[in-house]
C-alpha positions as CSV (number, residue, x, y, z in Angstrom):
1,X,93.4,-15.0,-119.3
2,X,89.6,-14.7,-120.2
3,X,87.6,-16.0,-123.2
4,X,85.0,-13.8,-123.9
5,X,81.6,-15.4,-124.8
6,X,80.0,-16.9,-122.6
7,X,82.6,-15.6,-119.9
8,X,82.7,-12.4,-120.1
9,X,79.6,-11.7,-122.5
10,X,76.4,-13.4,-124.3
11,X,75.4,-11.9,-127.1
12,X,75.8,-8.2,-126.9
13,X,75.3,-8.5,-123.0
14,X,77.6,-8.6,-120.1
15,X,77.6,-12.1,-118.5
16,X,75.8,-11.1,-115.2
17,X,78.0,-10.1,-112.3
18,X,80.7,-10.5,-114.4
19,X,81.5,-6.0,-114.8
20,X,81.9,-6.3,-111.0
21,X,83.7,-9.3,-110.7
22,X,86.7,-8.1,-113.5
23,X,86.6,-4.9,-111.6
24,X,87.2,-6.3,-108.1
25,X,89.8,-8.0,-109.5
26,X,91.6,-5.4,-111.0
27,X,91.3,-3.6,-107.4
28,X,92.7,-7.0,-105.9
29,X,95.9,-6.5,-108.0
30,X,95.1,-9.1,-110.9
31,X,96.0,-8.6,-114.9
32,X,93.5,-9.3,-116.8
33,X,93.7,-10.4,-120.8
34,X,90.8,-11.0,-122.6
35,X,92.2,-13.9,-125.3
36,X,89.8,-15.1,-128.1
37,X,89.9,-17.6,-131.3
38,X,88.2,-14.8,-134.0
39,X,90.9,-13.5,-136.1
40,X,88.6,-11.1,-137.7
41,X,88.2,-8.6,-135.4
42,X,91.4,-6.1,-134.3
43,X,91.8,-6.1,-131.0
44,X,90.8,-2.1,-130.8
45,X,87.5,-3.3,-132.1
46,X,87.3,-5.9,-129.6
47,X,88.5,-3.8,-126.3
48,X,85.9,-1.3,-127.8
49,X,83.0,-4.0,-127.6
50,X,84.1,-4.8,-124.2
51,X,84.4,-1.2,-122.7
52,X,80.5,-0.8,-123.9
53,X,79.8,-3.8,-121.2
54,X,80.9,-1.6,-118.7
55,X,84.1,-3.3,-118.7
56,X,87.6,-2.1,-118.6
57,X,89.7,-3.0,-121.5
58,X,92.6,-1.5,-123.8
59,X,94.2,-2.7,-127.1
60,X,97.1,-4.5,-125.0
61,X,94.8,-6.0,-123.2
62,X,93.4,-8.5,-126.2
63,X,95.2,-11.1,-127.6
64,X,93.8,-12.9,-130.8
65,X,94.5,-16.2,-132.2
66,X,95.6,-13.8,-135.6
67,X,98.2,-12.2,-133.4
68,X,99.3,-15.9,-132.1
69,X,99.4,-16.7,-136.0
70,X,101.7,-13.9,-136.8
71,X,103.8,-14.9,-133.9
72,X,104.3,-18.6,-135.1
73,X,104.6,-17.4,-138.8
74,X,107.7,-14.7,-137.4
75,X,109.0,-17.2,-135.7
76,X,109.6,-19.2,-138.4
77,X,110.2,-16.6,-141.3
78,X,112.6,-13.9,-141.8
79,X,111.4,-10.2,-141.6
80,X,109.9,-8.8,-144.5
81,X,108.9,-12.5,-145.9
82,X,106.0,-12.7,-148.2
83,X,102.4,-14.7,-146.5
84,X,99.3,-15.5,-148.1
85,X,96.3,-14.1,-146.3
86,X,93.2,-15.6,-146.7
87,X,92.0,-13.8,-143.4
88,X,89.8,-10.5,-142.6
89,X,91.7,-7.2,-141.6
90,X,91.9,-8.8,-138.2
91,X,94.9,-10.7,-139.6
92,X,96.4,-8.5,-142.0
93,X,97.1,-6.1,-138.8
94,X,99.3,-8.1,-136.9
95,X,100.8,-9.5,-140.1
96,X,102.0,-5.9,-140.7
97,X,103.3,-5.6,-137.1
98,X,105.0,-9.1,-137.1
99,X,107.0,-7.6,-140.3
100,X,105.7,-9.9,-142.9
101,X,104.3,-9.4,-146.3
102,X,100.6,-10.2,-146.7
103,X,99.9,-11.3,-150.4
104,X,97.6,-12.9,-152.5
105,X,96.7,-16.2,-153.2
106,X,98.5,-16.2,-156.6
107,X,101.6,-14.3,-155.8
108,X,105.1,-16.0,-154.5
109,X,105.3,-16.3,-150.4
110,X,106.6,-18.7,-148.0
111,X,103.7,-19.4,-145.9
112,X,100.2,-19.1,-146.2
113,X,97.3,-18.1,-143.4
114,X,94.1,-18.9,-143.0
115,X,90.9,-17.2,-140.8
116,X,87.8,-16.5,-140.6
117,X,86.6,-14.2,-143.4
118,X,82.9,-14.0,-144.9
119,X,84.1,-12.5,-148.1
120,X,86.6,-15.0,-149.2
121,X,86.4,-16.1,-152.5
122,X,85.9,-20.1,-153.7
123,X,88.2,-19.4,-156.2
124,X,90.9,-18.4,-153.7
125,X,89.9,-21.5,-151.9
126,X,90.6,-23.4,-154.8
127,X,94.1,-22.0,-155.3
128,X,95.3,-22.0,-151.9
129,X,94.0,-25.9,-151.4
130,X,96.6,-26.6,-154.4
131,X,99.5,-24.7,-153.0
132,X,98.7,-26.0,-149.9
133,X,98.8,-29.8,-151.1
134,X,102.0,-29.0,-153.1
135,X,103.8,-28.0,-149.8
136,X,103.2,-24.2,-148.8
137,X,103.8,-24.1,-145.2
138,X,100.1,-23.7,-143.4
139,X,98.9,-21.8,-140.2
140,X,95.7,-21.9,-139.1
141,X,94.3,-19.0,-136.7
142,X,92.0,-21.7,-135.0
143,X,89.8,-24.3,-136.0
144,X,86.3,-23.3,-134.5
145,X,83.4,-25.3,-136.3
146,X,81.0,-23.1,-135.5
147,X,80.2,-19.5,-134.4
148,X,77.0,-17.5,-132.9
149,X,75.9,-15.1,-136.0
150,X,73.0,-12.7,-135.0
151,X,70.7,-15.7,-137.6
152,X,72.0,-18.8,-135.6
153,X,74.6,-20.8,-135.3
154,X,76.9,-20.4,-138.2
155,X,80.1,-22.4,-139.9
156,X,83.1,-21.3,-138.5
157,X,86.4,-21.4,-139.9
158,X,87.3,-24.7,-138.8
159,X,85.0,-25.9,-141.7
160,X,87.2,-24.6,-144.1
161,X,90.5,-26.1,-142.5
162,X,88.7,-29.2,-142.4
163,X,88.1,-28.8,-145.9
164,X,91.8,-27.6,-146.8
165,X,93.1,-30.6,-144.4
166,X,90.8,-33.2,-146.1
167,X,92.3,-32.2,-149.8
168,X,95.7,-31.5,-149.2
169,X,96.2,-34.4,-146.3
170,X,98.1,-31.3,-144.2
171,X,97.7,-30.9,-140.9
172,X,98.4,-26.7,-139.8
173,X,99.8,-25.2,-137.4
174,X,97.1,-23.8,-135.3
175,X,97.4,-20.9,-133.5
176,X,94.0,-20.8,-131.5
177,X,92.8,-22.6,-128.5
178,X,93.2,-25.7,-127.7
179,X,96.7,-25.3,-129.4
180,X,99.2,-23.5,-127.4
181,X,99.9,-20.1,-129.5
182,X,97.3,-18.3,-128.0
183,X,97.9,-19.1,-124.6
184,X,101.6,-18.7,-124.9
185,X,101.7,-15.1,-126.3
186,X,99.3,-14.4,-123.9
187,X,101.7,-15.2,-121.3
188,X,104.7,-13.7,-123.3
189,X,103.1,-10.7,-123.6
190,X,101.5,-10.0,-120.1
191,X,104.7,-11.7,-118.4
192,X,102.8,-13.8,-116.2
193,X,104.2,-15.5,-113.7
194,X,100.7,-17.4,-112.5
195,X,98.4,-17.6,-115.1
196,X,95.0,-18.7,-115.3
197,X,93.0,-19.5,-117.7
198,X,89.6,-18.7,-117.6
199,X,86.2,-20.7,-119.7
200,X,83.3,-22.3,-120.4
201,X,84.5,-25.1,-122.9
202,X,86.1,-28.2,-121.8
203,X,87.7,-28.5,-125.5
204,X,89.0,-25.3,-126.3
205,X,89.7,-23.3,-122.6
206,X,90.3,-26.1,-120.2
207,X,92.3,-28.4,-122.9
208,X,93.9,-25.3,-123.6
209,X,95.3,-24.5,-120.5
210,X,95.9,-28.3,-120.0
211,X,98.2,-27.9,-123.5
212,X,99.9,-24.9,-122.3
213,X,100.4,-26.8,-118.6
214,X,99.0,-23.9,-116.7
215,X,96.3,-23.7,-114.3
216,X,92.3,-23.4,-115.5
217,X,89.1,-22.1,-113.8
218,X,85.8,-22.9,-115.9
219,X,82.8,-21.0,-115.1
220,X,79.5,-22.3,-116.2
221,X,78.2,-19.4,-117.5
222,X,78.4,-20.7,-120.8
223,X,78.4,-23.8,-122.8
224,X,79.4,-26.3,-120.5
225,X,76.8,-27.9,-118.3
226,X,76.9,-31.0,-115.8
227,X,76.2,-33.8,-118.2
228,X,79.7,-32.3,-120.2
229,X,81.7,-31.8,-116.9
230,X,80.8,-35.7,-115.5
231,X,82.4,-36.6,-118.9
232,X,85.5,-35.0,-118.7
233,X,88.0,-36.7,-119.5
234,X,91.9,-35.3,-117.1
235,X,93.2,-33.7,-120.0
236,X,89.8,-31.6,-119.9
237,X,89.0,-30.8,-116.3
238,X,89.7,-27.9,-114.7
239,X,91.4,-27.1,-111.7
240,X,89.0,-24.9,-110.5
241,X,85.1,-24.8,-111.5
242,X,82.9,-21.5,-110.6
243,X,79.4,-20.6,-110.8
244,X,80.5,-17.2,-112.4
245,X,83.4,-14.7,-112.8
246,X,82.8,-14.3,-109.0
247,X,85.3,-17.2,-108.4
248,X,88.3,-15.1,-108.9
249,X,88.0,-13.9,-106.0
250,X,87.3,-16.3,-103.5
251,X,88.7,-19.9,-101.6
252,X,88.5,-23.0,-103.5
253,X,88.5,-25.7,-101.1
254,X,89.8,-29.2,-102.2
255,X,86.8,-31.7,-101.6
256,X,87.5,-34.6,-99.1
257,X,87.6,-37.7,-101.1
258,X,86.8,-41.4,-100.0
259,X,86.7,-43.9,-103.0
260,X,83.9,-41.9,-105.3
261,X,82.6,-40.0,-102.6
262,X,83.8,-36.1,-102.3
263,X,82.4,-34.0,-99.5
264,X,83.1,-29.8,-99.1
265,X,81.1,-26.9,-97.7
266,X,78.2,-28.5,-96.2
267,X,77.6,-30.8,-99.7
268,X,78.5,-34.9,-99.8
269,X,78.4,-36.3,-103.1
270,X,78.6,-39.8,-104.1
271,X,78.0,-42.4,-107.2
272,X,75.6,-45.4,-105.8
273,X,74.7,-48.1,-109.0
274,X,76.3,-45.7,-111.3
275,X,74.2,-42.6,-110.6
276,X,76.2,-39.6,-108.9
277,X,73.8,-38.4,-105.9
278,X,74.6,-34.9,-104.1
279,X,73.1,-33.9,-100.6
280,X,73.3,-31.5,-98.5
281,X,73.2,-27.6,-98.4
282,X,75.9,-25.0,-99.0
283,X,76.9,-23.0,-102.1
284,X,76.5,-23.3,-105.2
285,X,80.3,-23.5,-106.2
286,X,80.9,-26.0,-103.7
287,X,78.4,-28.1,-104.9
288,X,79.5,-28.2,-108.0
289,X,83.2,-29.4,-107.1
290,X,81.4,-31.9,-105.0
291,X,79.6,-33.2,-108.1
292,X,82.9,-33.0,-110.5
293,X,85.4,-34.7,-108.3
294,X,82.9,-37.6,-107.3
295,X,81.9,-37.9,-111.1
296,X,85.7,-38.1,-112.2
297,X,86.5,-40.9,-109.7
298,X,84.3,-42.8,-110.7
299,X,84.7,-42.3,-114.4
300,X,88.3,-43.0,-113.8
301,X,87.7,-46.1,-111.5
302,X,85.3,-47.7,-114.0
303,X,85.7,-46.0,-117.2
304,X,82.0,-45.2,-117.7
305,X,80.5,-42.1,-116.6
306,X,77.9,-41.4,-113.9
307,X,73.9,-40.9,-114.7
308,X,72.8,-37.8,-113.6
309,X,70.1,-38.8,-110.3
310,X,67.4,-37.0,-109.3
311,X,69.5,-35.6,-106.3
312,X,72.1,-34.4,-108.7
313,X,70.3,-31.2,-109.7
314,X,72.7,-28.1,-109.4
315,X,71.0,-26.2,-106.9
316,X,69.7,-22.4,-107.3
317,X,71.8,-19.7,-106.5
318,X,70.4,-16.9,-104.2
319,X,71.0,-13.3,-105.6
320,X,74.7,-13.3,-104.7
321,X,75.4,-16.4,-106.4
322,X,76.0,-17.4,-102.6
323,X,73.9,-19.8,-100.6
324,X,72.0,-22.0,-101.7
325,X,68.9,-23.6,-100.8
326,X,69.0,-27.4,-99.0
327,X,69.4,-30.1,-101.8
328,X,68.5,-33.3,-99.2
């Protein structure tokens, strides 16, 4: 189960090696589902995105925290039940499917469901805080506070849940990541029998899967950088870390561990005074399980976390994302 940005893509761009890694994959024998937390987009639009990549991808294989939200809301609901949408098209679609009713603000419905939409109106805001409050049952697609527009860093919806939660004093049932929704109709869907979920945030991803009580890989193609993964806390590590998508298909051996010191592949790392050293030479992906496991015992041990040494620099990959140089 993939997250797309920073996983999959940045930007418009595919993540590099990532088009050969999902392919080699595929030929291995793996399903792939590309799962994300924008309700806006259909998932035709979003397999369409993704095919332009160079990147295999259908309509089945997307699942979006709106089609999680319809789930929860059919779960609950009897067929043909009236719902507030205060979503984009992206949620009216699997509304439709599900067998619900998508209404307006003012009209009479059981539920009400919230996403991302740029053209929502603040008087709709106003009327759906007040039904809300006065006990409409709520559903959140996700609460994302922020999201990459092509002018910077933009509110997400998650500011306006906040803003709903903080007025009504209702918590909603949230569909997206970290919540399990997502990652369950993921799984119900593809019938997995060993899924992995696949990031680049500790807090969504990773605690995701950790929700769900399934297996994680984070790849640090994205947001998540050393200073973040010394930090974790266990509900937010993985149980496997890559350099890229290229870790799907290869061995992740288990560092040996004494106290805080982890050795694997050639690389010993170890906390001495509080700052986490690494030596040695290998690749990159083992020296970054090095680095994480010794971090975590320590952080677990003393309940601070490491400083980052000067011999705790992740080393350079060569070309292949292979070899690195010696980091002694």
């Amino acid at each position: 189960m993939l997250d797309l940005d920073g996983v999959v893509y940045i930007g418009g761009s595919a993540v590099p090696r990532a088009p050969e890694a999902l392919a080699a994959a595929r030929e291995a024998g793996l399903r792939l589902a590309f799962i994300t937390n924008n309700a806006a987009r259909p998932p035709a639009k979003v397999a369409e995105n993704i095919r332009n990549l160079g990147i295999e991808a259908t309509a089945e294989d997307v699942v979006t925290s709106a089609q999680a939200a319809a789930r929860v809301l059919a779960d609950r609901l009897a067929p043909g039940a009236k719902v507030v949408n205060l979503g984009a098209a992206g949620l009216r679609e699997p509304l439709d499917a599900a067998g619900l009713i998508p209404v307006a603000v003012d009209e009479d419905a059981e539920a009400i469901v919230t996403g991302y939409n740029p053209e929502l109106l603040w008087k709709d805001i106003l009327r759906a805080a007040v039904r809300i409050k006065d006990g409409l049952f709520w559903v959140a697609s996700n609460t994302d506070m922020t999201f990459p527009a092509a002018y910077g860093i933009a509110p997400g919806h998650g500011v306006l849940v906040d803003t709903l939660r903080r007025f009504s004093g209702v918590e909603p049932v949230v569909a997206g990541k970290p919540s399990r929704p997502l990652l369950e109709e993921t799984i119900r869907r593809t019938e997995a029998e060993r899924p992995l979920m696949v990031g680049d945030r500790l807090d969504t991803d990773i605690e995701g899967g950790h929700n769900t009580g399934i297996d994680t890989l984070l790849v640090l193609t994205g947001v998540t950088g050393l200073e973040d993964l010394v930090a974790a806390e266990p509900h937010r590590r993985p149980t496997y870390v890559s350099a890229d998508l290229g870790g799907l298909l290869e061995a992740h051996p288990a560092p040996e561990t004494d106290g805080t010191a982890a050795r694997v592949g050639g690389w010993t790392a170890e906390v001495r005074d509080g700052e986490l050293r690494v030596t040695g030479e290998g690749t990159a992906d083992d020296w970054w399980r090095a680095a994480a496991t010794s971090s975590w015992a320590h952080l677990d041990a003393t309940g601070t976390v490491v400083t980052i040494g000067a011999q705790a620099v992740p080393p350079r990959p060569d070309a292949d994302g292979g070899t690195v140089v010696s980091a002694s």
